[in-house]
C-alpha positions as a Markdown table, in Angstrom:
| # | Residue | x | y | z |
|---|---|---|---|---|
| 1 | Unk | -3.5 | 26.0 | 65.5 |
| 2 | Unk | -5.3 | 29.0 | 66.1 |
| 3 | Unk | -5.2 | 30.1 | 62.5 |
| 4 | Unk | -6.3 | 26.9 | 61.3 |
| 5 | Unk | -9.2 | 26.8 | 64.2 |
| 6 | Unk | -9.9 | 30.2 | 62.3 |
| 7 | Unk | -10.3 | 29.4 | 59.0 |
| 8 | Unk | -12.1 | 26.2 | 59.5 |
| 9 | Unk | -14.9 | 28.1 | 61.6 |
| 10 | Unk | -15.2 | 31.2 | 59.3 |
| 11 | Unk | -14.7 | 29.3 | 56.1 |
| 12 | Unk | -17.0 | 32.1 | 54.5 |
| 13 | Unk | -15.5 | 35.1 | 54.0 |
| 14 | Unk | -17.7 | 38.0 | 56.5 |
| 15 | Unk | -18.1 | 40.2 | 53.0 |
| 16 | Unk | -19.8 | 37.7 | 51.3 |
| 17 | Unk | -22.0 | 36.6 | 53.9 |
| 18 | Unk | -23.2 | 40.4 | 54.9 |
| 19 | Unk | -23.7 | 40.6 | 50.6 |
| 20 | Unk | -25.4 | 37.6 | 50.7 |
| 21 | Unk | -27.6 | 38.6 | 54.0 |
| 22 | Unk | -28.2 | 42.1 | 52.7 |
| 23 | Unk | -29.6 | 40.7 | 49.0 |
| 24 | Unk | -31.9 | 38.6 | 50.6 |
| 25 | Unk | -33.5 | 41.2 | 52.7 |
| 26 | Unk | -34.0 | 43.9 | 49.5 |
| 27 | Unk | -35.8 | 40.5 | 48.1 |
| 28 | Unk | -33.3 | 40.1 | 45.1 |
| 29 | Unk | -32.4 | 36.7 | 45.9 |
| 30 | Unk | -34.6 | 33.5 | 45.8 |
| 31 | Unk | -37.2 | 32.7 | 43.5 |
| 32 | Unk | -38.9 | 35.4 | 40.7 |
| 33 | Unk | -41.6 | 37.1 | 42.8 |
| 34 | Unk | -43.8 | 38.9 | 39.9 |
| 35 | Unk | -46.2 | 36.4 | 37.9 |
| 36 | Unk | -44.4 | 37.7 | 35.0 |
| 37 | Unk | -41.0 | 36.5 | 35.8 |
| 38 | Unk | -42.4 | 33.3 | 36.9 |
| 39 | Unk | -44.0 | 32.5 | 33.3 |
| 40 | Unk | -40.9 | 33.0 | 31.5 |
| 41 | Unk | -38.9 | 30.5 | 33.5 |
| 42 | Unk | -41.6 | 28.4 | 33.2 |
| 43 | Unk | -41.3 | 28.8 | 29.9 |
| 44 | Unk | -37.9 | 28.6 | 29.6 |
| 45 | Unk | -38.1 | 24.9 | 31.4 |
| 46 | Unk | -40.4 | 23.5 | 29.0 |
| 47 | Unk | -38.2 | 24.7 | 26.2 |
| 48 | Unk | -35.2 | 22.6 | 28.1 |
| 49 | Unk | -37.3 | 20.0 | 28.3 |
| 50 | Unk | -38.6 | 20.0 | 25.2 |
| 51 | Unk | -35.4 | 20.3 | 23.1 |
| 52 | Unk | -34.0 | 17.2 | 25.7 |
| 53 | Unk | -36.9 | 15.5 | 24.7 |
| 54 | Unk | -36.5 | 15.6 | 20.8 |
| 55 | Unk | -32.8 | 14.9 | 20.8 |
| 56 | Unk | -33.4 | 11.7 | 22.9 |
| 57 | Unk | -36.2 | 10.6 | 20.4 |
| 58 | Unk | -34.3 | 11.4 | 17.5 |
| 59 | Unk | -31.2 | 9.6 | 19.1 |
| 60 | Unk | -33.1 | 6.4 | 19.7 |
| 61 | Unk | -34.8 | 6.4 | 16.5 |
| 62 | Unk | -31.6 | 6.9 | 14.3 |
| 63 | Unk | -29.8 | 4.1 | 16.7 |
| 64 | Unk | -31.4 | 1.2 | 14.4 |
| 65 | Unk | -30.4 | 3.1 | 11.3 |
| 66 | Unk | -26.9 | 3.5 | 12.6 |
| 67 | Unk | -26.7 | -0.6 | 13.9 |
| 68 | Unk | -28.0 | -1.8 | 10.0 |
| 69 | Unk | -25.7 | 0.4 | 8.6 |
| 70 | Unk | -22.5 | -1.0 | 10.5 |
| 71 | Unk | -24.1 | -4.1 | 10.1 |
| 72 | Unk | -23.9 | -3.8 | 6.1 |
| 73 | Unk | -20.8 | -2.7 | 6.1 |
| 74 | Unk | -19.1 | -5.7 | 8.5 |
| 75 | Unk | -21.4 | -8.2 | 6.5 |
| 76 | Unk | -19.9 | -6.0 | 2.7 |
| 77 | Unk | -16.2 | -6.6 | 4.7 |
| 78 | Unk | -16.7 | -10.4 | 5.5 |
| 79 | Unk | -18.2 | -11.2 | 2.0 |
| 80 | Unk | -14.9 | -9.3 | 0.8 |
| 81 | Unk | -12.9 | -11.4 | 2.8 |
| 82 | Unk | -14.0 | -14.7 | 1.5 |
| 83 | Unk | -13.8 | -13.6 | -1.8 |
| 84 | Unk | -10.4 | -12.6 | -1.1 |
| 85 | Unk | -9.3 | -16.2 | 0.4 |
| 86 | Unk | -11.2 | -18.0 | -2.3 |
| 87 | Unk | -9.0 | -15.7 | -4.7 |
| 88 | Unk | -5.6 | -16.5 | -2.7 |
| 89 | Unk | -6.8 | -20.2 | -2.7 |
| 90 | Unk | -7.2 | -20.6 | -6.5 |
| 91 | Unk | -3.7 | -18.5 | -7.2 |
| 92 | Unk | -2.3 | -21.0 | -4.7 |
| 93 | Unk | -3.6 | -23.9 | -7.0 |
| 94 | Unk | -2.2 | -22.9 | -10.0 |
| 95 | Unk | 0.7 | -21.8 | -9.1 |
| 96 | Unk | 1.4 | -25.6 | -7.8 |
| 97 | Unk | -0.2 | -26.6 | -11.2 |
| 98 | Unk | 2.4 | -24.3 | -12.7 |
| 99 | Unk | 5.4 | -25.6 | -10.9 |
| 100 | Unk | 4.2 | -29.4 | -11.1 |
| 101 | Unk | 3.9 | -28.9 | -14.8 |
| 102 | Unk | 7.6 | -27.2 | -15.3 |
| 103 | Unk | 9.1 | -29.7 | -13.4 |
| 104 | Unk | 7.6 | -32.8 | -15.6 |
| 105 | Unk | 9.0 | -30.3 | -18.4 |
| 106 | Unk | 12.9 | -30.2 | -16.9 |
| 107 | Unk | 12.1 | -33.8 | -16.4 |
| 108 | Unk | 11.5 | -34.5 | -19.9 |
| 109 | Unk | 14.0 | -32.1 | -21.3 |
| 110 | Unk | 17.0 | -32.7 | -18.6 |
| 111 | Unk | 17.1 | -36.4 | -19.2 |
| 112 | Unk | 19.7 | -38.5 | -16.5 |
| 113 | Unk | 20.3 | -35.1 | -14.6 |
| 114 | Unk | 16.6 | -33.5 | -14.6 |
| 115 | Unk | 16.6 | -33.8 | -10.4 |
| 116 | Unk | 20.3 | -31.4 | -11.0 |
| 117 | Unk | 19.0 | -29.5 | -13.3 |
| 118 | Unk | 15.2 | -28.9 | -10.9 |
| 119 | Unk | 17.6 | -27.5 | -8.5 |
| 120 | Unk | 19.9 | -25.4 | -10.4 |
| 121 | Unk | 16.8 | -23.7 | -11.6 |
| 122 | Unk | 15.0 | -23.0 | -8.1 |
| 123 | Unk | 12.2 | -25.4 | -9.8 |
| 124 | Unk | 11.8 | -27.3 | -6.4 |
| 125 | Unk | 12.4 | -27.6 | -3.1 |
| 126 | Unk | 16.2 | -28.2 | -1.4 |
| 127 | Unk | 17.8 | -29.2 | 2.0 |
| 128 | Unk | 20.8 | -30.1 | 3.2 |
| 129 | Unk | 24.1 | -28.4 | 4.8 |
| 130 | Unk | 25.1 | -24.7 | 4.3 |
| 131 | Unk | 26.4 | -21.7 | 5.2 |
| 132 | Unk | 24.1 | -19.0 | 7.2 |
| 133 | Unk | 25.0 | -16.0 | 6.3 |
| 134 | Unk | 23.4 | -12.3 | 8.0 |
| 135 | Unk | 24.1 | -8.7 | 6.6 |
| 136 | Unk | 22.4 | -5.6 | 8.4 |
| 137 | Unk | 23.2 | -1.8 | 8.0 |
| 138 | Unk | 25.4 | -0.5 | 10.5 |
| 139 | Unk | 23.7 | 0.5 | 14.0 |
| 140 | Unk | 24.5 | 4.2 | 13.2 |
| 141 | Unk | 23.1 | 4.4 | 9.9 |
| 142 | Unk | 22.0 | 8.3 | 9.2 |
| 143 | Unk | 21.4 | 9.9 | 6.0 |
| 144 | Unk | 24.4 | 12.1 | 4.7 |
| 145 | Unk | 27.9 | 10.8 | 4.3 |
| 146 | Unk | 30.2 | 14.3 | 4.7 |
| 147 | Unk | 32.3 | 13.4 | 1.7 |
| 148 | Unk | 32.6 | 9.9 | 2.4 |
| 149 | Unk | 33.6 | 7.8 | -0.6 |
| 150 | Unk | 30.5 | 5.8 | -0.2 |
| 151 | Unk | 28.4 | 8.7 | -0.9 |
| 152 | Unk | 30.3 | 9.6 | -4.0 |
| 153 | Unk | 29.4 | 6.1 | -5.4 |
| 154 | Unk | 25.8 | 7.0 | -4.8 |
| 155 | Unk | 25.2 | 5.9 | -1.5 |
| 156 | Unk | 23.0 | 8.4 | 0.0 |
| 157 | Unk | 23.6 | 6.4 | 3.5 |
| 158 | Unk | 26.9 | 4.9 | 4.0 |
| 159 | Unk | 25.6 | 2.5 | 6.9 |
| 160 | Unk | 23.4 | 1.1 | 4.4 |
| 161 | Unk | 23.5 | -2.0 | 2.7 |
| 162 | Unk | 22.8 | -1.1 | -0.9 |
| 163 | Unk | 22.1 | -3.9 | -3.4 |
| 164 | Unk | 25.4 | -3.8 | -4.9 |
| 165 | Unk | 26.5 | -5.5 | -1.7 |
| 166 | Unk | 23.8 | -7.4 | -1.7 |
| 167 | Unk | 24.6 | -8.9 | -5.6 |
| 168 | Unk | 28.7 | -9.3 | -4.5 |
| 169 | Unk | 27.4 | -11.4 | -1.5 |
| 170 | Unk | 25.2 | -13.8 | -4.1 |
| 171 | Unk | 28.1 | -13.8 | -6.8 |
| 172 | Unk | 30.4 | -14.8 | -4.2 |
| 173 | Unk | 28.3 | -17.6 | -3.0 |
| 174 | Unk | 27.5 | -18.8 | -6.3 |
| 175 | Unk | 31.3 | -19.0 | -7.3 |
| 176 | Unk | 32.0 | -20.7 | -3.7 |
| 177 | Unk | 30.8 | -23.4 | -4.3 |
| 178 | Unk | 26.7 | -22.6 | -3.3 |
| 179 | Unk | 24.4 | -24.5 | -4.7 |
| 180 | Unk | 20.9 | -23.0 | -4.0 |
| 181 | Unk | 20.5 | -19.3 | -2.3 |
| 182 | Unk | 17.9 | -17.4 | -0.9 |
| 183 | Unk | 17.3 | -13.9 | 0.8 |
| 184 | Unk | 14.8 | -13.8 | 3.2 |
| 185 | Unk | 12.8 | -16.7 | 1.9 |
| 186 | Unk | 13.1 | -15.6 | -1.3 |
| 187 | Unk | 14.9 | -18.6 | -4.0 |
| 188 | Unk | 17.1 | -16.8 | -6.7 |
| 189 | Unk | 17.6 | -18.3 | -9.2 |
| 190 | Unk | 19.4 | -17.7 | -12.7 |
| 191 | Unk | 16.9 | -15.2 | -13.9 |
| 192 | Unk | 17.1 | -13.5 | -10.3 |
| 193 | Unk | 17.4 | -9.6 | -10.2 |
| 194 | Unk | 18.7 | -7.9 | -7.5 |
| 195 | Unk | 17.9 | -4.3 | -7.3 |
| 196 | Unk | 17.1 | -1.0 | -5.6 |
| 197 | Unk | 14.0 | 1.2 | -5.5 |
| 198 | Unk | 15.4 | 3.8 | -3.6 |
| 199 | Unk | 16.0 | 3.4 | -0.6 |
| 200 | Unk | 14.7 | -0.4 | -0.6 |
| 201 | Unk | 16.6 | -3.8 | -1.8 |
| 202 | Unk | 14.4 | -5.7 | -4.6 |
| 203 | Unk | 14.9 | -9.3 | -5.4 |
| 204 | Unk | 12.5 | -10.4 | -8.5 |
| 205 | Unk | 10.6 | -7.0 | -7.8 |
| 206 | Unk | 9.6 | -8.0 | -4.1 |
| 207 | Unk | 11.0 | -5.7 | -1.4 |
| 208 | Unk | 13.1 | -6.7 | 1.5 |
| 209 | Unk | 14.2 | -5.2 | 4.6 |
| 210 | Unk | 17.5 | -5.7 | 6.8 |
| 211 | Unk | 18.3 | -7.9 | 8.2 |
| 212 | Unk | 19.3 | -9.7 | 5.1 |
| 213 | Unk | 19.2 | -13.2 | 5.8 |
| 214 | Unk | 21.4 | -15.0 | 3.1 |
| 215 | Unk | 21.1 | -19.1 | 3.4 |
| 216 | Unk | 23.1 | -21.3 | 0.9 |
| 217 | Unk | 22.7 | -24.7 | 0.5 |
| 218 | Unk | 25.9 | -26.6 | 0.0 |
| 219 | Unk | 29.5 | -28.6 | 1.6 |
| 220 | Unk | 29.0 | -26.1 | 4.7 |
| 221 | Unk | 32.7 | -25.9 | 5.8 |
| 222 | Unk | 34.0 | -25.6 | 2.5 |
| 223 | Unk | 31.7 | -22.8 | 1.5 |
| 224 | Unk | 32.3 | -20.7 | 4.1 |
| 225 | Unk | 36.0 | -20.7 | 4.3 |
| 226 | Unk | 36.1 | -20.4 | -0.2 |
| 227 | Unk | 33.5 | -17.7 | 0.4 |
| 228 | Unk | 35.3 | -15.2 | 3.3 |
| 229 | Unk | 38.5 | -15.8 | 1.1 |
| 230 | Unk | 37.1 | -14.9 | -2.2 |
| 231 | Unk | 37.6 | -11.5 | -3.2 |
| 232 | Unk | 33.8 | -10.7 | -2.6 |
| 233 | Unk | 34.0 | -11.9 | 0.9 |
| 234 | Unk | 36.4 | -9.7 | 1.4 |
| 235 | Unk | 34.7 | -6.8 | 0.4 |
| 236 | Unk | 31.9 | -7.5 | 2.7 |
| 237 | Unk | 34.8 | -7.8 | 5.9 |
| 238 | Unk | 35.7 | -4.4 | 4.3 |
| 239 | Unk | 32.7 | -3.1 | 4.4 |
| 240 | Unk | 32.3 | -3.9 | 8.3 |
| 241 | Unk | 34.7 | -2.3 | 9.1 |
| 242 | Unk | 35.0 | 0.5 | 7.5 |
| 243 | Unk | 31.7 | 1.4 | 7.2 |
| 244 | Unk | 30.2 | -0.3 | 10.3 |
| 245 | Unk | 28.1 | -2.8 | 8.3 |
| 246 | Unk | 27.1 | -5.7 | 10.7 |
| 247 | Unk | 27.7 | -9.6 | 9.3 |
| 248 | Unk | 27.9 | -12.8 | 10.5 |
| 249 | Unk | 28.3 | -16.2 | 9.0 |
| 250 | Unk | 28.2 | -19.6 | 11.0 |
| 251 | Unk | 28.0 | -23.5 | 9.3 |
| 252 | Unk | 24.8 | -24.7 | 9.5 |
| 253 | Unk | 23.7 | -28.9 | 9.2 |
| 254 | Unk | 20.8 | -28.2 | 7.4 |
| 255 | Unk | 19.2 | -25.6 | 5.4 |
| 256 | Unk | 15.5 | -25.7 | 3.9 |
| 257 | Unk | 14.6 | -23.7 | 0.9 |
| 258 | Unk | 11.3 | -23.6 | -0.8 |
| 259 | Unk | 11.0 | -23.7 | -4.2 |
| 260 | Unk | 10.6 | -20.3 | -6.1 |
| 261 | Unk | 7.5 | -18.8 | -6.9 |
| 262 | Unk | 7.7 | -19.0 | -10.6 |
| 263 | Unk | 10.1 | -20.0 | -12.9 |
| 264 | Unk | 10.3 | -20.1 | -16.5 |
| 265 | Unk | 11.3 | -22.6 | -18.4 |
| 266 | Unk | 13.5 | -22.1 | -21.4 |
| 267 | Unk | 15.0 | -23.9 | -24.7 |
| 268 | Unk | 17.7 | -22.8 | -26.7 |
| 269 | Unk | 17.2 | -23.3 | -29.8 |
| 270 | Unk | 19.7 | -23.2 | -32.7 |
| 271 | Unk | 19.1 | -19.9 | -35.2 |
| 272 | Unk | 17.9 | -20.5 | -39.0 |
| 273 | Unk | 19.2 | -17.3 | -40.0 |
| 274 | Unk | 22.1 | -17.6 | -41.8 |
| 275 | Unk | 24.9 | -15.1 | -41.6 |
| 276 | Unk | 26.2 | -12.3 | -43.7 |
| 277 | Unk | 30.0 | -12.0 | -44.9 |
């Protein structure tokens, strides 16, 4: 206690209060005693002042410049903006245009079966009962395969999904028993292209990422049991577990696909040309 008694009543070192007590007696300490000395920080305040003084005034009168400026630019990002829904709005338009006019054309061209025929092509939209159907990479997915045989075939990951799996999965569906598909919103439909861009799954050019959400429209039951049978379902089970792909498949009562975004209509027609012997 004593120590802290001490310290609390000597909380200035003795040194610095006998430097303290001696500068103040030669007259070094306090305020400049010559008329000179006083001048300069005289001056030295007005300076200070002065240069506080001009920033303040050049601050406040570049504030208004700096408010219509950001003004400009969030009234230049609105206008933008509206242009930009108006856009979206019109593409929206046609493209129902577009999809109201090819199905009035499979109408007139698919005769007794145009409604099979709208749905075979992706041309409109579909419900009804199906099979759910989830692929995602394997939870340890890393780069690099050390050898493995997945690697060799071009796999640069072999916890991936790669769109080879990807078109097994839609094959095997289609010959199942399926009778509308798409991945992750997406309609496929008989022009549909499954691809990669490195790394990244394409369907009709449009990336996806996993999870890969397969639904199929169709006699639920009966499509999933044809499809884990079928020689592509079987290569997906292989593919979990070997390879640690995760999938899962459940029956579902009904399945809502939209239409797909554009789909072209074509006729075959029979060839003039005459062949050669």
């Amino acid at each position: 206690m004593s120590l802290l008694t001490n310290v609390m009543d000597h909380s200035l070192d003795d040194g610095y209060a006998e430097a303290a007590a001696r500068k103040q007696a030669e007259g070094a300490g306090g305020m400049p005693k010559t008329v000179r000395a006083k001048l300069g920080l005289a001056a030295g305040l007005v300076l200070a002042a002065l240069v506080v003084t001009v920033g303040a005034a050049n601050a406040r009168i570049a504030a208004p410049v700096v408010a219509k400026e950001r003004q400009e630019l969030i009234d230049r990002v609105e206008r933008e903006t509206k242009t930009a829904d108006k856009l979206e709005s019109t593409v929206d338009s046609l493209r129902a245009d577009v999809n109201a006019r090819q199905r009035e054309a499979l109408k007139k061209s698919g005769g007794d079966q145009a409604d099979l025929v709208s749905i075979l092509s992706g041309a409109t939209d579909v419900h009804g009962p199906g099979v759910k159907l989830v692929v995602n990479d394997a939870k340890e997915a890393s780069t690099g395969g050390g050898g493995n045989p997945r690697e060799t075939s071009g796999f640069s990951d072999t916890g991936r999904v790669r769109d080879r799996d990807m078109q097994r999965v839609v094959n095997g569906l289609w010959e199942s028993g399926a009778e509308a598909i798409a991945i992750n919103g997406q309609r496929l439909t008989a022009l549909s292209a499954i691809r990669a861009a490195g790394d990244a799954i394409l369907v009709d050019n449009k990336p996806l990422v996993p999870p890969y959400t397969v639904l199929a429209v169709g006699d639920g039951k009966r499509l999933s049991t044809r499809f884990q049978n079928s020689a592509d379902g079987l290569y997906l089970h292989a593919l979990q577990e070997n390879y640690g792909i995760r999938t899962g498949i459940s029956v579902e009562d009904d399945i809502r696909l939209s239409a797909a975004p554009s789909v072209i209509v074509r006729t075959a027609q029979p060839s003039t040309e005459k062949g050669t012997s």
